[in-house]
N, C-alpha and C positions, 0 to 999 in steps of 0.2 A: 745393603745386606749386613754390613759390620754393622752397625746402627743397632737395627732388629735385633742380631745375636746378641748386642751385650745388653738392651734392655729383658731379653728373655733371660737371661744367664742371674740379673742381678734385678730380680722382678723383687725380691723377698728386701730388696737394700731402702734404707729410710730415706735414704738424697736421693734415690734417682727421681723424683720429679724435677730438684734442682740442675741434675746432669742433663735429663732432656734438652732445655735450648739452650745450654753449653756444646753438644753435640752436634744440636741443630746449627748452631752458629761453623763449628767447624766444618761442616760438609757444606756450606755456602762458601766457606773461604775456599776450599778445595777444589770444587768446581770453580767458580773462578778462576782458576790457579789451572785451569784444566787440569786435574788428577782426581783419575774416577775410579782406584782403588788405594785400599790400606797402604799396599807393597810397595807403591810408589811416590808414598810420604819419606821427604829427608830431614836428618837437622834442620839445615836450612829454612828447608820449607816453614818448620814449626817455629823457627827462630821471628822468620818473616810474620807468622800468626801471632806471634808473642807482643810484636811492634804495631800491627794492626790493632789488636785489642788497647795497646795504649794511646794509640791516637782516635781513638773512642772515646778516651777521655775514662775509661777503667781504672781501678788502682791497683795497686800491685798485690792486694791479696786476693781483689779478682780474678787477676789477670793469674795468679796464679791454683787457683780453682780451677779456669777453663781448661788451665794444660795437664791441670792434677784428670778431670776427664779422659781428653785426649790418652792420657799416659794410661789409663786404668785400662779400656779400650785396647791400648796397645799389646800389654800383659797380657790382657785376655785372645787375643792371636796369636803372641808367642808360644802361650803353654796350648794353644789349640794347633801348635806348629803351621799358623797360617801366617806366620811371619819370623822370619830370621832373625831379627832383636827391635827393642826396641826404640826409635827415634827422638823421642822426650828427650833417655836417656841422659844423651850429649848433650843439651838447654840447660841452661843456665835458670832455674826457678829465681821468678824474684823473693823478697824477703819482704814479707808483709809486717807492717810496724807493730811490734806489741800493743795490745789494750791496756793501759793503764788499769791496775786491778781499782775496781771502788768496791769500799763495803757499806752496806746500807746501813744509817745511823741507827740507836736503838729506836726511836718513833719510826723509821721507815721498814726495820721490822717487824713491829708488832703490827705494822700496816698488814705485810705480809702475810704475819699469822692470822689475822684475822680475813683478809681475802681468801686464808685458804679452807677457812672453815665450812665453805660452801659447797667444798670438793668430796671425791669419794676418802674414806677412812685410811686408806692404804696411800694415796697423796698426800695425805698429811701428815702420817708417819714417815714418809720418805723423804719430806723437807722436815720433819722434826731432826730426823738421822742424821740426816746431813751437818745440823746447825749445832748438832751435839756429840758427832763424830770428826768432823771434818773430812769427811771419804768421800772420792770421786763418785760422779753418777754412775757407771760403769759397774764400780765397787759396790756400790749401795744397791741399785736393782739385780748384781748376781748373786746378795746375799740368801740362804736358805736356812729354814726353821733347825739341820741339823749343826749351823755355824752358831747357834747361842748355848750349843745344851753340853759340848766338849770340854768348857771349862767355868765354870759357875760364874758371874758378872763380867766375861768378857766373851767378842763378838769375833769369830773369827774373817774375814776376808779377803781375799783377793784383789792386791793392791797391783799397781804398774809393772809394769815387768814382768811379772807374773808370779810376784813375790806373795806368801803367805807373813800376813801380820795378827798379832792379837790386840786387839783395842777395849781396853776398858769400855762398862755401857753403864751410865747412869742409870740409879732405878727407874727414877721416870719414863726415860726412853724403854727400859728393859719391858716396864707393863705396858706402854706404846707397842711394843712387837709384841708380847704375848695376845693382844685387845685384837690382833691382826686374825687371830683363830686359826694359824698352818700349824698344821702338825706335822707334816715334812715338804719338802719340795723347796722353790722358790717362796720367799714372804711376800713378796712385791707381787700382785695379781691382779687384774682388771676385774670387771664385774660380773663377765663368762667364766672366770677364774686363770684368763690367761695372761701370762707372766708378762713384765713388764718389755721385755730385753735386755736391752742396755742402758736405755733411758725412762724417764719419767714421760708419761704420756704429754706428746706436746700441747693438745689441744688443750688439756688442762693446765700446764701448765704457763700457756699464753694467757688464758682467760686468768689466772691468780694475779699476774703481772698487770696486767689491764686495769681490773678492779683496786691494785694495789695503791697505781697509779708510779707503776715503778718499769714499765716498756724495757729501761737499758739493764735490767737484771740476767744476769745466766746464774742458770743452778750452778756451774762453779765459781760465783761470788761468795756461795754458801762457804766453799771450804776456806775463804781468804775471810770470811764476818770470824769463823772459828777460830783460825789462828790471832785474828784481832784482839778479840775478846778476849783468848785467854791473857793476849802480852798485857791487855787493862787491866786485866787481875794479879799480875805478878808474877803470872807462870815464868819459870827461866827459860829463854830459849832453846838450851839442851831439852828440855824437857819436850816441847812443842813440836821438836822434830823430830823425837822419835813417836808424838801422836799423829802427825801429819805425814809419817814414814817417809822422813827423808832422807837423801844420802847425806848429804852436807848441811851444815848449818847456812850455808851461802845460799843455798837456795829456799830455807826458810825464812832469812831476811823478806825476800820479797814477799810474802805474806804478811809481815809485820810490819809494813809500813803506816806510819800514825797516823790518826787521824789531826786536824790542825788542832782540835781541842786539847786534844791531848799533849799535842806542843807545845802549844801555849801556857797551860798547867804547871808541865814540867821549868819552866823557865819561871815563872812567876814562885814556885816551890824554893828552886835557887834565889829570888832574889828576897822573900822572905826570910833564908835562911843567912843572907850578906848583909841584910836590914837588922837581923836579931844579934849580928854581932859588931851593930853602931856602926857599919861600914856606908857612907852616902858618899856618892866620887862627885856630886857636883856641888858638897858642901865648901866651903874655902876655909882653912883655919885662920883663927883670928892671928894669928903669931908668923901666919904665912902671905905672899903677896899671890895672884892671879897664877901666877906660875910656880906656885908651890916652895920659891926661896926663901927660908927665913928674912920676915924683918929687919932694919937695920935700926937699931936706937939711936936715936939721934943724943947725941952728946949735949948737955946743958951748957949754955955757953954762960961762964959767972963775968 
């Protein structure tokens, strides 16, 4: 019955097909466990499902999905007062390892753009936004025709937290949303004319990836290739993060991490610049021995 209720309650939710045999799996451990309702789940109990799932051979961002389930589930019985709190709660989530952010080289973008020229007009404005705003997908599909018209060449949106930012728009991008043809509402529209949500439609957006030939891509690489690109071009950091709207520079750093060419560059830059001023450390001077002590002259013996 819990089951049923939270797929009916979260019918309109994009993962719950994912949630299904995460759910499905816990009402198998359950029973097992003999306990054949919600009420009668404890800590324990969920701690004991946390250690099964690993000895599944799960990882820990797995394993921390199934309990994000579990817990959602749980919520939804407390505020249905069909449970006194909830059991998650007190579990210990594991900590799933960061993804190392990659950003796709300049050929592995234009791959991109050009995979996506196959798609509808309003995807391919949506990955142009991205690659020319750097805003979340979130950001980017809750924008609306009356977020460009408030301040002349900048886009207003709805950043994290729920923070209002204004972001400069490049003209190109600027005739990119206008080409979109809304005159108010949401910009982002599917072919019925309905809004994207929150995200870029995935089916499209798996098939650009496919064709791309680029699988381990997420639309928020878009916003790490942005900040990239600008650090290649010179932008100063300060500057990056108040387009990336962030709190800290500390946490723009990790946008900006180099690519190896660019390290490499940078280092060869210095030692052109140590080479132009007659500096060689593995030269030996004639007046010096292997270790760098002046010569001894040998005295003429008459």
């Amino acid at each position: 019955m819990a089951i049923e209720r939270y797929e009916a309650a979260k019918v309109q939710k994009r993962s719950l097909a994912a949630d299904r045999p995460r759910l499905r799996w816990w009402g198998e451990f359950l029973a097992a466990q003999s306990v054949a309702a919600l009420q009668a789940v404890t800590p324990a109990l969920v701690d004991k499902g946390k250690q099964a799932l690993f000895a599944e051979g799960k990882t820990a961002g797995t394993v921390r999905n199934y309990l994000g389930t579990l817990r959602a589930l749980c919520r939804l019985w407390v505020r249905e007062h069909q449970l006194r709190a909830d059991p998650v709660a007190e579990v210990e989530l594991p900590k799933a390892a960061d993804r190392e952010p990659r950003v796709p080289t300049p050929a592995e973008r234009r791959q991109l753009i050009q995979a996506a020229a196959r798609e509808a007009l309003s995807v391919r404005v949506m990955i142009a936004a991205a690659l020319y705003t750097g805003l979340r997908e979130a950001s980017l599909a809750g924008l609306t025709a009356e977020d460009l018209r408030e301040r002349p060449g900048f886009v207003r949106a709805c950043v994290k937290g729920g923070k209002t930012a204004w972001l400069p728009v490049a003209p190109t991008l600027f005739r990119a949303f206008r080409s979109l043809g809304v005159k108010s509402g949401p910009l982002f529209r599917g072919s019925r004319g309905r809004p994207f949500g929150r995200r870029i439609p995935e089916r499209a957006w798996n098939r650009i990836r496919a064709r791309a030939g680029l699988p381990w891509l997420r639309f928020h690489d878009l916003r790490h290739t942005f900040g990239t690109e600008l650090s290649d071009l010179g932008v100063p950091p300060r500057v990056i993060q108040r387009l990336l709207v962030h709190s800290s520079l500390e946490m723009t750093e990790k946008y900006l991490r180099g690519r190896d060419a660019r390290l490499v560059e940078a280092t060869r830059r210095l030692d052109r610049l140590y080479q132009g001023e007659g500096w060689d450390p593995d030269r030996v001077d004639q007046n010096s021995d292997q270790r760098g002590r002046p010569r001894r002259r040998l005295r003429r013996q008459r």
